[in-house]
C-alpha positions as CSV (number, residue, x, y, z in Angstrom):
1,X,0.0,0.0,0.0
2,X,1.3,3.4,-1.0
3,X,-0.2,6.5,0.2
4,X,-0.6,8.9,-2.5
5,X,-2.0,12.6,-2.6
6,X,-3.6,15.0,-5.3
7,X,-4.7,18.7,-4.6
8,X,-6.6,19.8,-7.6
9,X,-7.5,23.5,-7.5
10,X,-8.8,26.4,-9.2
11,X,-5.5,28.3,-10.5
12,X,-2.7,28.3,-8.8
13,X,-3.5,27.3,-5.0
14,X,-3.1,23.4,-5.6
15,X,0.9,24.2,-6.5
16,X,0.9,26.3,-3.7
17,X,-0.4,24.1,-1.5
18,X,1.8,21.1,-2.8
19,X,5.4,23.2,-2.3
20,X,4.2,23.7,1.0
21,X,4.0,20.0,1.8
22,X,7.4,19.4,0.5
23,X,8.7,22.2,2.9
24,X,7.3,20.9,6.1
25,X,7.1,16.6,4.8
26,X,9.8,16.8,2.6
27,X,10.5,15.2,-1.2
28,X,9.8,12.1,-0.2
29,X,5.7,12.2,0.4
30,X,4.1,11.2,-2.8
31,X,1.6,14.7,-4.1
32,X,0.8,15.5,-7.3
33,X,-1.0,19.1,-8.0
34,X,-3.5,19.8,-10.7
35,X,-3.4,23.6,-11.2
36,X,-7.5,24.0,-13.1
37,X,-8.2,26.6,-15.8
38,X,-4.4,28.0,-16.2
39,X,-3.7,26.4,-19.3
40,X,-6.5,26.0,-21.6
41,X,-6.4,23.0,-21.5
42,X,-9.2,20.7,-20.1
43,X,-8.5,19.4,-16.7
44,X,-10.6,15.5,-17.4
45,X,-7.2,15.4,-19.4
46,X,-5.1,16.0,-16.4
47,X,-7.2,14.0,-14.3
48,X,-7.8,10.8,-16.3
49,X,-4.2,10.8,-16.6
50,X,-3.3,10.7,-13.2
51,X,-6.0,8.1,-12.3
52,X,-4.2,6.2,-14.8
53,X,-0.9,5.7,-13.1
54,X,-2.8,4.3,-9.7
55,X,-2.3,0.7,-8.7
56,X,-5.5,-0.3,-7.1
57,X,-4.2,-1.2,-4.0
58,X,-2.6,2.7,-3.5
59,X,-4.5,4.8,-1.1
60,X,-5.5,8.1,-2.2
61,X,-6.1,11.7,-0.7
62,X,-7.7,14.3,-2.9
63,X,-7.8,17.9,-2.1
64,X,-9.6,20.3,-3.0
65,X,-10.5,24.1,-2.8
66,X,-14.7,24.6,-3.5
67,X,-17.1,22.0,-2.5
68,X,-20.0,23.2,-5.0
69,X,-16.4,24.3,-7.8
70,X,-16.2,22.6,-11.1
71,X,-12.8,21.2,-9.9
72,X,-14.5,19.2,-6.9
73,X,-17.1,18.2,-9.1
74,X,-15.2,16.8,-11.6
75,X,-13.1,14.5,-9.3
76,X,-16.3,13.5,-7.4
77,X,-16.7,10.6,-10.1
78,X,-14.2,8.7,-8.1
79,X,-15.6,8.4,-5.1
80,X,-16.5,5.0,-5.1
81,X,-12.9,4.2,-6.3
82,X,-11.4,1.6,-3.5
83,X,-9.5,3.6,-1.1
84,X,-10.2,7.1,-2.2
85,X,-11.1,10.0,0.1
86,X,-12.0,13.4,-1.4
87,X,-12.1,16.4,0.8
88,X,-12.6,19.5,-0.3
89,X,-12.6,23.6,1.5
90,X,-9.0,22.0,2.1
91,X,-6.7,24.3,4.7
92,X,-3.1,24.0,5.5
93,X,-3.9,22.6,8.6
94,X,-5.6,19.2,7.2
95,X,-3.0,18.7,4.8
96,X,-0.5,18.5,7.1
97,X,-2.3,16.4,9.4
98,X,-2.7,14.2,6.4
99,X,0.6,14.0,5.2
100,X,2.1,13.1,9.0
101,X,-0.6,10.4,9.3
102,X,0.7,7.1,10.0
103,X,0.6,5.3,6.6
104,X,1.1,1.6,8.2
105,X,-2.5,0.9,7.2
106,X,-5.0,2.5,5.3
107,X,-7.3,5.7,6.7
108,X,-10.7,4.8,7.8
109,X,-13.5,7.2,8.0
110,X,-13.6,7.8,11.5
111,X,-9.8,8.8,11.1
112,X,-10.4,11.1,8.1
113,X,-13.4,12.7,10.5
114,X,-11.2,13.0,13.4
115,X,-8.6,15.4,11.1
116,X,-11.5,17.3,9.9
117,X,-12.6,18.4,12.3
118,X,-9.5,19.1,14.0
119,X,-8.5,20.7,10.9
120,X,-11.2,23.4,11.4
121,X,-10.2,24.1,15.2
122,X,-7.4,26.0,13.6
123,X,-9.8,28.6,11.5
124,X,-10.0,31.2,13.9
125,X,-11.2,34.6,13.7
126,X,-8.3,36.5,15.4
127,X,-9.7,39.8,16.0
128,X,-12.0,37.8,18.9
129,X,-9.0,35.1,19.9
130,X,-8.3,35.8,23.4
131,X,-4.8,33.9,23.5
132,X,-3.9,32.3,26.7
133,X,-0.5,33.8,28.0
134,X,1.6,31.8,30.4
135,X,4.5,34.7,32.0
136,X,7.0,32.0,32.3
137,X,7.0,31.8,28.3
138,X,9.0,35.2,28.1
């Protein structure tokens, strides 16, 4: 079993997004970006060719940016392919929990909902955040 990720976004934020993993995971972490709508040319391209270098026993992790965007939409159709999870609204936060998941076995749903919602602990609007200070961390 091989863990692999795709983040497929509108423009440039899937790139973005998949740098970022390299900085903190390093080269080694298998992700794949699909920038949408930069190029002209039609992203089922992009996306039928990436499904095609899957081994059915690889795990996969899509990202996304828009739950109702075209991008989402489009890679929707592989839901129901064996150990596929597609999340989408992605943040910074959930990828990273994703990439430093234990990839001894495959992610089950109740793992993927746990990281979720942890994932959305960290969106936080600071004007309101009342941080707890400790005076020994000075």
């Amino acid at each position: 079993m091989k863990r692999r990720f795709l983040i497929a976004t509108h423009s440039t934020l899937a790139e973005g997004f998949a740098k970022t993993l390299k900085f903190f995971a390093g080269d080694d972490i298998d992700v794949t970006y699909i920038n949408a709508y930069v190029d002209g040319k039609p992203i089922d391209e992009k996306i039928d060719t990436y499904f095609s270098t899957l081994k059915d026993e690889d795990e996969l992790v899509i990202l996304t940016d828009l739950l109702a965007g075209s991008v989402n939409q489009k890679l929707y159709k592989y839901i129901s392919r064996e150990h596929t999870h597609i999340l989408t609204g992605t943040n910074l936060a959930l990828a990273l929990s994703l990439v430093f998941e234990s990839a001894d076995s495959y992610l089950t749903n109740e793992s993927m909902n746990d990281l979720v919602k942890d994932s959305r602990e960290n969106i936080v609007y600071m004007n309101e955040f009342q941080a707890e200070v400790d005076d020994d961390d000075e």
